[in-house]
TIPA-460178 format. One record per atom (N, C-alpha, C): residue number from 1; residue in three letters; atom name; z, y negated, x negated. Coordinates in nm, 3 decimals, always signed. Layout:
{atom NUM, "ALA", "CA", {Z, Y, X}}
...
//
This chain:
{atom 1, "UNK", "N", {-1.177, -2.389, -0.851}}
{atom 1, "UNK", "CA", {-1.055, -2.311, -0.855}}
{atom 1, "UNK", "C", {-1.084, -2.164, -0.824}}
{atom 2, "UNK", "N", {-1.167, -2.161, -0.732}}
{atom 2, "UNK", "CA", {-1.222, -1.985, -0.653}}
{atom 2, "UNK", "C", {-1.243, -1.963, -0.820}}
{atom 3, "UNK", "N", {-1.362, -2.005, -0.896}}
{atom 3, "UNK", "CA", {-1.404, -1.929, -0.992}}
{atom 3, "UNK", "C", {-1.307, -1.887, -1.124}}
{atom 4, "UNK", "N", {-1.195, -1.964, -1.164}}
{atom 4, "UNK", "CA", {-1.089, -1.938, -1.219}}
{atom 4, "UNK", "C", {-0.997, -1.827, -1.176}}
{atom 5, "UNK", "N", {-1.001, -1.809, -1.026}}
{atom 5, "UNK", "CA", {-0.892, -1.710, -0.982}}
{atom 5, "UNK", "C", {-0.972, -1.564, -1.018}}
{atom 6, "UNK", "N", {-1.172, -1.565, -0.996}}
{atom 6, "UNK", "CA", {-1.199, -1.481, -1.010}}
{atom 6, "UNK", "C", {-1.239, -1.411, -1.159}}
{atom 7, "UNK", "N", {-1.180, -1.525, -1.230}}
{atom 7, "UNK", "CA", {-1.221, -1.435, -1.357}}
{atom 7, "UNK", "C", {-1.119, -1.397, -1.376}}
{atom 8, "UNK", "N", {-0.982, -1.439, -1.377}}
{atom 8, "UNK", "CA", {-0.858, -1.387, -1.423}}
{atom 8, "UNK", "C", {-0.806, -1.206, -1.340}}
{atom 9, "UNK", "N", {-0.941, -1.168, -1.242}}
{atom 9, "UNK", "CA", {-0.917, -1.046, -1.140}}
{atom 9, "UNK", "C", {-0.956, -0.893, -1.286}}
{atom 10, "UNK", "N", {-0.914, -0.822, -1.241}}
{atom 10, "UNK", "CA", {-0.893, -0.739, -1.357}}
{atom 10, "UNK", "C", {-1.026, -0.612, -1.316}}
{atom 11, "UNK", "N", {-1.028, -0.606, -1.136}}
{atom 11, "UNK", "CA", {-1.142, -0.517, -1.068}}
{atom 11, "UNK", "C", {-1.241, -0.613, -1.002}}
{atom 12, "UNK", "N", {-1.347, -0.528, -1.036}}
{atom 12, "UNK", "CA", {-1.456, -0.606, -0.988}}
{atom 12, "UNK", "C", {-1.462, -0.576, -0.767}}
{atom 13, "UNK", "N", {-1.512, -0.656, -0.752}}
{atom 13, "UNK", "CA", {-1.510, -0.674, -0.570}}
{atom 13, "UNK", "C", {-1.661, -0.647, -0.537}}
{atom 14, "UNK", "N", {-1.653, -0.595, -0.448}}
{atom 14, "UNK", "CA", {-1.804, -0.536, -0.402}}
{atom 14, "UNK", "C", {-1.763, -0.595, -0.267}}
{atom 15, "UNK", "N", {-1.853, -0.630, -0.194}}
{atom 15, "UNK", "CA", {-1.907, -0.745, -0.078}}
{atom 15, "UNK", "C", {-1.962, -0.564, +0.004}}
{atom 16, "UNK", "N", {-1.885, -0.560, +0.132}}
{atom 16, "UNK", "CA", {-1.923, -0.415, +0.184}}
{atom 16, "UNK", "C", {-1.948, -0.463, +0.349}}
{atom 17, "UNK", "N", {-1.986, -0.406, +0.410}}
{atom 17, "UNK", "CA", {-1.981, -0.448, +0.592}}
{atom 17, "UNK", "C", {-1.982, -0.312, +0.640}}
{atom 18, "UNK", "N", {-1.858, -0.209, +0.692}}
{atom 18, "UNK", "CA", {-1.827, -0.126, +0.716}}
{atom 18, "UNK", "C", {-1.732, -0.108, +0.777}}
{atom 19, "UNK", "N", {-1.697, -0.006, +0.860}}
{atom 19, "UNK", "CA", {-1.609, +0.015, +0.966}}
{atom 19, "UNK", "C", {-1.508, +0.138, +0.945}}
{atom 20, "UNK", "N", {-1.364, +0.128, +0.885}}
{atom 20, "UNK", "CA", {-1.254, +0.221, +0.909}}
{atom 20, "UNK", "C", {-1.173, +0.252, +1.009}}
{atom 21, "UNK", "N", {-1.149, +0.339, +1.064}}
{atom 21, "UNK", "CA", {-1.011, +0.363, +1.123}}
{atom 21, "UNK", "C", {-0.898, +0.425, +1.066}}
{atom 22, "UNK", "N", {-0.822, +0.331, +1.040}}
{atom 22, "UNK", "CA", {-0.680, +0.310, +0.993}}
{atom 22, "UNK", "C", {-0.545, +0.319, +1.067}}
{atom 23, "UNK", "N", {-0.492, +0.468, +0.990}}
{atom 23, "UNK", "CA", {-0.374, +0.458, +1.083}}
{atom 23, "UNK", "C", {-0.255, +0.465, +1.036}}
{atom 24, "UNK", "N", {-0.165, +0.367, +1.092}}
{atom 24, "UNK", "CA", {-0.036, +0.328, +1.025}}
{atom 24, "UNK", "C", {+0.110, +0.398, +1.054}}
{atom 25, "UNK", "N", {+0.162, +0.417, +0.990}}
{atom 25, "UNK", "CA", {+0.284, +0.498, +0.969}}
{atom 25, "UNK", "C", {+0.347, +0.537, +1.064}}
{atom 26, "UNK", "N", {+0.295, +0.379, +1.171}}
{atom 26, "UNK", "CA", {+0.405, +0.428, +1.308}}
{atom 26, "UNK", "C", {+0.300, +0.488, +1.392}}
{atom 27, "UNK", "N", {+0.208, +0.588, +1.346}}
{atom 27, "UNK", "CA", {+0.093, +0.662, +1.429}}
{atom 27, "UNK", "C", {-0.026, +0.581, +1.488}}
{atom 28, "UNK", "N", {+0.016, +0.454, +1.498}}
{atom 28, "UNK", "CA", {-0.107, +0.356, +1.549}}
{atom 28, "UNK", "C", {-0.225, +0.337, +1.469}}
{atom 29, "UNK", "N", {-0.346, +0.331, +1.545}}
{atom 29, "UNK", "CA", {-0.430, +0.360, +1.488}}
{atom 29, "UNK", "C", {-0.567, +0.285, +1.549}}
{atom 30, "UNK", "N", {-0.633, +0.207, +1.468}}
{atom 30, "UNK", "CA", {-0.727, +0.109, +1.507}}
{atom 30, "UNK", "C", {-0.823, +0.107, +1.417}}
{atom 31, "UNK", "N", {-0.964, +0.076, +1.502}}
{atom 31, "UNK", "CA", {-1.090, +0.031, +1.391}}
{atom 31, "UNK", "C", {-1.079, -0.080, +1.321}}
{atom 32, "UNK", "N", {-1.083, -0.091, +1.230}}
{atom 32, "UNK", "CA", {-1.108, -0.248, +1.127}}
{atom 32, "UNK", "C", {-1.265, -0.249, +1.042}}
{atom 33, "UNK", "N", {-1.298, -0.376, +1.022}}
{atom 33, "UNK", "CA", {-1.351, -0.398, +0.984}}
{atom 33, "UNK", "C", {-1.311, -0.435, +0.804}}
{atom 34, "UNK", "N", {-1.446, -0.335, +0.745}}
{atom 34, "UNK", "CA", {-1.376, -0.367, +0.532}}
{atom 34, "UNK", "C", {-1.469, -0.482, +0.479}}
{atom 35, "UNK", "N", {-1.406, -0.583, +0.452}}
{atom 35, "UNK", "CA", {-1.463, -0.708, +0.409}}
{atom 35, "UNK", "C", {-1.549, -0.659, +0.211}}
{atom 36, "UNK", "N", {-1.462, -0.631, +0.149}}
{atom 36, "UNK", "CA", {-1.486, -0.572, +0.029}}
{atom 36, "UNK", "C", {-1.383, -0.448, -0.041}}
{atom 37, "UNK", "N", {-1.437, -0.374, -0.156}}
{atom 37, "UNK", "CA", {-1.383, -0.284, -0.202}}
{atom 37, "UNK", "C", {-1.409, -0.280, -0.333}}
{atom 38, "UNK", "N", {-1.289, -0.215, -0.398}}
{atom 38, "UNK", "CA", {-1.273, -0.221, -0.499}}
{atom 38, "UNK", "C", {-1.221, -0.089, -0.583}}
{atom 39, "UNK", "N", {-1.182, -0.085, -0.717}}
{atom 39, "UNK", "CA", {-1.163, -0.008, -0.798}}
{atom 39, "UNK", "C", {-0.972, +0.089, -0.762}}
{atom 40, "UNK", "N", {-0.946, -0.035, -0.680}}
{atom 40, "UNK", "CA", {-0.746, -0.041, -0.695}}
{atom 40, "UNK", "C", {-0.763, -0.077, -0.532}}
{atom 41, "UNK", "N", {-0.885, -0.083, -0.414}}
{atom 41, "UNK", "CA", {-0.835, -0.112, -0.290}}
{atom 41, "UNK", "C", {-0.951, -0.174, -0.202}}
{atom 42, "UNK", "N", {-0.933, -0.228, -0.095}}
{atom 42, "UNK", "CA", {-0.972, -0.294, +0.010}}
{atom 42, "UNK", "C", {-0.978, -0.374, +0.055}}
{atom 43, "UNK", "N", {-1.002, -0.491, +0.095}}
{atom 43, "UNK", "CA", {-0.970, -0.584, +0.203}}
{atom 43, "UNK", "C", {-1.002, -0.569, +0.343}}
{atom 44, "UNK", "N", {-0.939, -0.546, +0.427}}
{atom 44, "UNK", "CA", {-0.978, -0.538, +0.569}}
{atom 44, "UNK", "C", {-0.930, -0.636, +0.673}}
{atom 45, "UNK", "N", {-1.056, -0.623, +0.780}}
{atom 45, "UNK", "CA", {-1.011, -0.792, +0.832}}
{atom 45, "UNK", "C", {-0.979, -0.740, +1.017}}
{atom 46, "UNK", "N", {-0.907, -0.793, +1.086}}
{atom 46, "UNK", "CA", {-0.815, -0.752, +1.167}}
{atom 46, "UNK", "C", {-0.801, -0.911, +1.246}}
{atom 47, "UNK", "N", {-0.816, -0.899, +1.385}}
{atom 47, "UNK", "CA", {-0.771, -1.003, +1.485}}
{atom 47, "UNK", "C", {-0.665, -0.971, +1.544}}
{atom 48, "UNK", "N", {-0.630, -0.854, +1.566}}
{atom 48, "UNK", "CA", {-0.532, -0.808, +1.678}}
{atom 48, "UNK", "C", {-0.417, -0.715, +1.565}}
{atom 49, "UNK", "N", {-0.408, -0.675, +1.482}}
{atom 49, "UNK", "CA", {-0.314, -0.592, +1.458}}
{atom 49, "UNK", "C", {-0.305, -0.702, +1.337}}
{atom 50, "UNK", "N", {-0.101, -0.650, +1.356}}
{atom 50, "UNK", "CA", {+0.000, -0.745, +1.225}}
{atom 50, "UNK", "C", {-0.062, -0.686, +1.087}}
{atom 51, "UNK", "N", {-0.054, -0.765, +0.986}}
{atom 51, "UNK", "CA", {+0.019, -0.709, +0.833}}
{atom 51, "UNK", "C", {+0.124, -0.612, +0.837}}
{atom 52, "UNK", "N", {+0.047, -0.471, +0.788}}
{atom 52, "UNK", "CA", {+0.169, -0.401, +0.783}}
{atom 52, "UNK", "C", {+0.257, -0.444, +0.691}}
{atom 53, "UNK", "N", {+0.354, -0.375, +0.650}}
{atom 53, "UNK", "CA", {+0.458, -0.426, +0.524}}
{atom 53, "UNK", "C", {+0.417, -0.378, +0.417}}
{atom 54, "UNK", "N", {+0.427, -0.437, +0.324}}
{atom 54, "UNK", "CA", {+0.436, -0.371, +0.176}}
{atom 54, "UNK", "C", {+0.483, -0.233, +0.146}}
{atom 55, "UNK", "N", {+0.409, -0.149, +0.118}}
{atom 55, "UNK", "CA", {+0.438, -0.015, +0.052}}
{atom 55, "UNK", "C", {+0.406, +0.075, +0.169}}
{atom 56, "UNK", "N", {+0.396, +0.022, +0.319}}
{atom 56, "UNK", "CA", {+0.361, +0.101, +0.414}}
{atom 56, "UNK", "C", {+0.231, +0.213, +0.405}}
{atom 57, "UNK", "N", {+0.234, +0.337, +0.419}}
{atom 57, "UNK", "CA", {+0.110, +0.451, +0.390}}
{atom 57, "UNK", "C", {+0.031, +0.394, +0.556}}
{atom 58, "UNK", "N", {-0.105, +0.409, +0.479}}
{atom 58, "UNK", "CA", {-0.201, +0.397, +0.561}}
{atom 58, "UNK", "C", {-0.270, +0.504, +0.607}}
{atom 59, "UNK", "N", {-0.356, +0.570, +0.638}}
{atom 59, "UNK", "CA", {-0.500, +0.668, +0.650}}
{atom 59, "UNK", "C", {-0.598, +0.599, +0.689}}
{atom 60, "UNK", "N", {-0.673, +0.652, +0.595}}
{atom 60, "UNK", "CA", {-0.798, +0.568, +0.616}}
{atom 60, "UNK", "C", {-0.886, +0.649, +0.633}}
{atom 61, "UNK", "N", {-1.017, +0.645, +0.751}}
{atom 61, "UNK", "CA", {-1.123, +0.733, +0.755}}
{atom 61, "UNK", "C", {-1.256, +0.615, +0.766}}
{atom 62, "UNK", "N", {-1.310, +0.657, +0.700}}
{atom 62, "UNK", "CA", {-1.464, +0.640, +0.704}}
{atom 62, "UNK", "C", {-1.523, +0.658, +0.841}}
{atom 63, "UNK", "N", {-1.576, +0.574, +0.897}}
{atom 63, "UNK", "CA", {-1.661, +0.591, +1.061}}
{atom 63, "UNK", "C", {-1.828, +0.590, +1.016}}
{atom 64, "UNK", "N", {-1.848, +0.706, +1.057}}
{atom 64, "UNK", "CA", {-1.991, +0.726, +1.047}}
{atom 64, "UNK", "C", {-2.069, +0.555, +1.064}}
{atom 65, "UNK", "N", {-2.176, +0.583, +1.061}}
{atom 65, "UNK", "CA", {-2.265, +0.419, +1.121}}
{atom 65, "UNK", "C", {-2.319, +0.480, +1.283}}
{atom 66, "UNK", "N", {-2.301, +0.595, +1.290}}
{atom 66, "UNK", "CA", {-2.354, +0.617, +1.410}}
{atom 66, "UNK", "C", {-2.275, +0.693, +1.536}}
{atom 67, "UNK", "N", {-2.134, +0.645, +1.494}}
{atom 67, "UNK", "CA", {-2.017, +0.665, +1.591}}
{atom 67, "UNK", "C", {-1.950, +0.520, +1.594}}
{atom 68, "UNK", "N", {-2.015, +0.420, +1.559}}
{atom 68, "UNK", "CA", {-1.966, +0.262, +1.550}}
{atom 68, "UNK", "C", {-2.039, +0.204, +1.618}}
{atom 69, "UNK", "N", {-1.984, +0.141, +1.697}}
{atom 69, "UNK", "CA", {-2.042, +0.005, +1.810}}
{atom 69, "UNK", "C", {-1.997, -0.080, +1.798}}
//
């Protein structure tokens, strides 16, 4: 079934291990971890912070590799 869902994907997914800080509308602002990236987006993976809502603006910054622990 995985391989059916992935051919019907329109952007290709790149497999990434990298660190953003992302900050959400209501000023909060946390490191996440980016699972993969793509042409149209992101996946980022999160223990402690909700799903923002749909259509919510993000900021996203790039964290050096050598300001990440």
């Amino acid at each position: 079934m995985r391989d059916a869902m992935k051919e019907k994907r329109s952007f290709l997914r790149r497999a990434v291990n990298f660190k953003v800080n992302v900050t959400f509308s209501n000023h909060e602002s946390r490191i996440l971890k980016v699972r993969d990236i793509r042409e149209i987006g992101m996946a980022l993976l999160s223990e402690d912070v909700e799903h923002p809502y749909n259509g919510d603006l993000l900021r996203i910054k790039m964290i050096e590799p050598s300001h990440v622990h």
